[in-house]
C-alpha positions as CSV (number, residue, x, y, z in Angstrom):
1,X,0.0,0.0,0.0
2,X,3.0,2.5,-0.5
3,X,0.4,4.0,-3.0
4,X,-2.0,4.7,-0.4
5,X,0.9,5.7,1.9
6,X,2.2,8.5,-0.6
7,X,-0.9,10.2,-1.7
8,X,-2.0,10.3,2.1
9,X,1.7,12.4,2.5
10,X,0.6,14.4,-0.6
11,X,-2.2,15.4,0.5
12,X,-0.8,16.5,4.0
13,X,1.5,18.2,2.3
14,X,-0.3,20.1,-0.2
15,X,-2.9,21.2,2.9
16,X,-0.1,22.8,4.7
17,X,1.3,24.6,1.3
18,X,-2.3,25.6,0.1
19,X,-1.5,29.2,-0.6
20,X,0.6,28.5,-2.8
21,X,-0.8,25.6,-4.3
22,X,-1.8,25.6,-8.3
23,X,-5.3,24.5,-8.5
24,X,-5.0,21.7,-11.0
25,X,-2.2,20.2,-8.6
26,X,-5.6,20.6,-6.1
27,X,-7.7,19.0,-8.8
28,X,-5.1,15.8,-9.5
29,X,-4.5,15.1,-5.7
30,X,-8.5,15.0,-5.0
31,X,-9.2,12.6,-8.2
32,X,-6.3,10.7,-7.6
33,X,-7.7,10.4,-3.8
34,X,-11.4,9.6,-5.3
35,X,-10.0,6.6,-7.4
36,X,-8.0,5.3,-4.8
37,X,-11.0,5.2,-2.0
38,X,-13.2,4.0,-4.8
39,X,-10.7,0.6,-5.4
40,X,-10.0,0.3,-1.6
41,X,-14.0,0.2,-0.7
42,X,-14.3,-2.6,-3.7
43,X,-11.3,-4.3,-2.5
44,X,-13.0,-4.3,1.4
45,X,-16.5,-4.7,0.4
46,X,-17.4,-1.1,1.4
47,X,-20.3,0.3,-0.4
48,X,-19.7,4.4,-0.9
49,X,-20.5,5.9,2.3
50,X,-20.9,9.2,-0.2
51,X,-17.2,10.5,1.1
52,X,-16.3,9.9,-2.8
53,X,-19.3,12.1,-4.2
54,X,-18.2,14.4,-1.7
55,X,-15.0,15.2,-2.9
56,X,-16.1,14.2,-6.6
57,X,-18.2,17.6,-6.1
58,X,-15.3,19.2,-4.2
59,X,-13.0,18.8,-7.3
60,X,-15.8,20.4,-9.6
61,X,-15.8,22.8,-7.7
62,X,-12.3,24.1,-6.9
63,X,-11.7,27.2,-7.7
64,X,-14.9,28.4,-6.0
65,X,-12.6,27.0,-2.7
66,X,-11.3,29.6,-0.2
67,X,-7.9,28.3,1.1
68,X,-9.0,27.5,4.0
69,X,-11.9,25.2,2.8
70,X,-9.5,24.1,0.4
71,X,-7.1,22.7,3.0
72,X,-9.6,21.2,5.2
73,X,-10.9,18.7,1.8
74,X,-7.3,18.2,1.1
75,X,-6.9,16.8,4.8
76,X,-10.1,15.1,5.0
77,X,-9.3,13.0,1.7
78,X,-6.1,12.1,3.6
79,X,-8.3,11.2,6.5
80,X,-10.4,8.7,4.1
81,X,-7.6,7.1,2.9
82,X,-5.7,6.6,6.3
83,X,-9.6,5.1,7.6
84,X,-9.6,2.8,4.5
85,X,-6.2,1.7,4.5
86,X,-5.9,-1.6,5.3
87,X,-4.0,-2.4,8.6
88,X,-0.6,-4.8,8.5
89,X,-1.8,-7.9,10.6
90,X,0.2,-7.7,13.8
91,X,3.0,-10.6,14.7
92,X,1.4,-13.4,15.7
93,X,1.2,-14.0,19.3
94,X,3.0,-16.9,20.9
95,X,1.5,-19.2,23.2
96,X,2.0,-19.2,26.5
97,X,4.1,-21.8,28.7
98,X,1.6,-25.1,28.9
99,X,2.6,-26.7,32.5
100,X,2.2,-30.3,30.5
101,X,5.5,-29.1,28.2
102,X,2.7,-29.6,25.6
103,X,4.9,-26.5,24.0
104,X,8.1,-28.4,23.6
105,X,9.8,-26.0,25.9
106,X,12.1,-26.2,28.7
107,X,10.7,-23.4,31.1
């Protein structure tokens, strides 16, 4: 998921630099964010909660965005995508000492 993992970073960054942020760079971050929540809901089963279509209209609508509205869609795409992101299974958990030496160790 380093996909996922560098377009959440883009977006971050381009929320914190949004004064000086070209619009169609905007645009590109926010469609690139819409088809990659659209593949991770159909690779977990999600149906659209409608956070897509929001930001679908968002990107229609860009230049209509003050900065600071601008910066808060930015940051919640990145939110989305962190939600979405699929979560690296832990390390497996050993078991613990079995009195019987069931476990094959020497406690």
């Amino acid at each position: 998921m380093d996909i996922v993992n560098e377009l959440i970073v883009a977006l971050v960054t381009a929320s914190n630099d949004v004064e000086t942020l070209e619009r169609q760079d905007a645009r590109r971050l926010i469609e690139a964010a819409i088809r990659q929540i659209g593949d991770l809901q159909a690779q977990q089963g999600v149906g659209d909660d409608g956070a897509a279509t929001a930001l679908e209209r968002v990107a229609s609508d860009l230049e209509r965005l003050t900065p600071d509205a601008l910066q808060r869609e930015l940051r919640h795409g990145a939110d989305i995508l962190r939600r979405l992101q699929p979560t690296i299974d832990p390390e497996p958990v050993l078991p613990a000492h079995q009195p019987d030496g069931g476990d094959g160790g020497n406690y």
